[in-house]
C-alpha positions in Angstrom: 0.0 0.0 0.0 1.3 3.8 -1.1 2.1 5.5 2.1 3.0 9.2 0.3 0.1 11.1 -1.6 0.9 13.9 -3.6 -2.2 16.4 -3.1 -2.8 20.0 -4.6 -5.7 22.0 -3.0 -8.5 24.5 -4.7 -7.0 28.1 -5.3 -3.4 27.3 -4.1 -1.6 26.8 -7.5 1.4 24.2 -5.9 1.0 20.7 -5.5 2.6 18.7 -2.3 3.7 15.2 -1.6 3.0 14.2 2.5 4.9 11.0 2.9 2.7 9.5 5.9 5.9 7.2 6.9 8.4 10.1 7.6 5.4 12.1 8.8 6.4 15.1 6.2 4.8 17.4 3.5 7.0 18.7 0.8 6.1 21.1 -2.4 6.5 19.7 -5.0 7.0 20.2 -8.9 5.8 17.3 -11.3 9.0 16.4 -13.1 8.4 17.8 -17.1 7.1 15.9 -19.7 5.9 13.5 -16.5 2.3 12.0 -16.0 2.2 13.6 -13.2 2.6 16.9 -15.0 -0.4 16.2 -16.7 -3.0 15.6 -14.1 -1.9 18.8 -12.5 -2.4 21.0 -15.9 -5.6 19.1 -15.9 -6.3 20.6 -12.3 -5.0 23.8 -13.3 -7.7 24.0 -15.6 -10.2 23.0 -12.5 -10.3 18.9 -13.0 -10.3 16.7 -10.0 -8.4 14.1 -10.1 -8.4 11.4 -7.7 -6.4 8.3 -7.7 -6.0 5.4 -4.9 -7.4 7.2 -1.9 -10.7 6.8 -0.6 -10.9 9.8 2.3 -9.9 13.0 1.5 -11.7 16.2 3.2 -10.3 19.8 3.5 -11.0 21.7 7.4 -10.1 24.9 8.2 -8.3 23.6 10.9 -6.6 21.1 12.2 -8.5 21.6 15.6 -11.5 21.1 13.4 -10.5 18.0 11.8 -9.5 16.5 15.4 -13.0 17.9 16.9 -14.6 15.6 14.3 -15.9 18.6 11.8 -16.3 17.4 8.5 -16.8 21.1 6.7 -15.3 24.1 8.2 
């Protein structure tokens, strides 16, 4: 199972790779000509893509997200 998820949200124009093992988040820049680099002209232009996760919400907080708010 993947344990690092590259992520990019709405109205922030980088993208960011959180590697859940080492317990960091990185920017990140899709490497040129790259797959990678695709999906996120694809965002750019306001797709969603989503690919091998099944929970994903965005808080205002983190003290929201550990009260157990789903929209903040």
């Amino acid at each position: 199972m993947a344990k690092v998820v590259v992520l990019g949200l709405p109205g922030e124009a980088g993208l960011w790779v959180a590697d859940l093992d080492a317990g960091t988040v990185t920017p990140f820049q899709p490497p040129a000509g790259s797959p990678l680099e695709a999906a996120s002209k694809l965002r750019a232009g306001g797709a969603a893509i989503i690919k091998g996760v099944n929970f994903s919400v965005a808080v205002k907080s983190a003290d929201d997200a550990f009260s157990g708010h789903l929209d903040g």
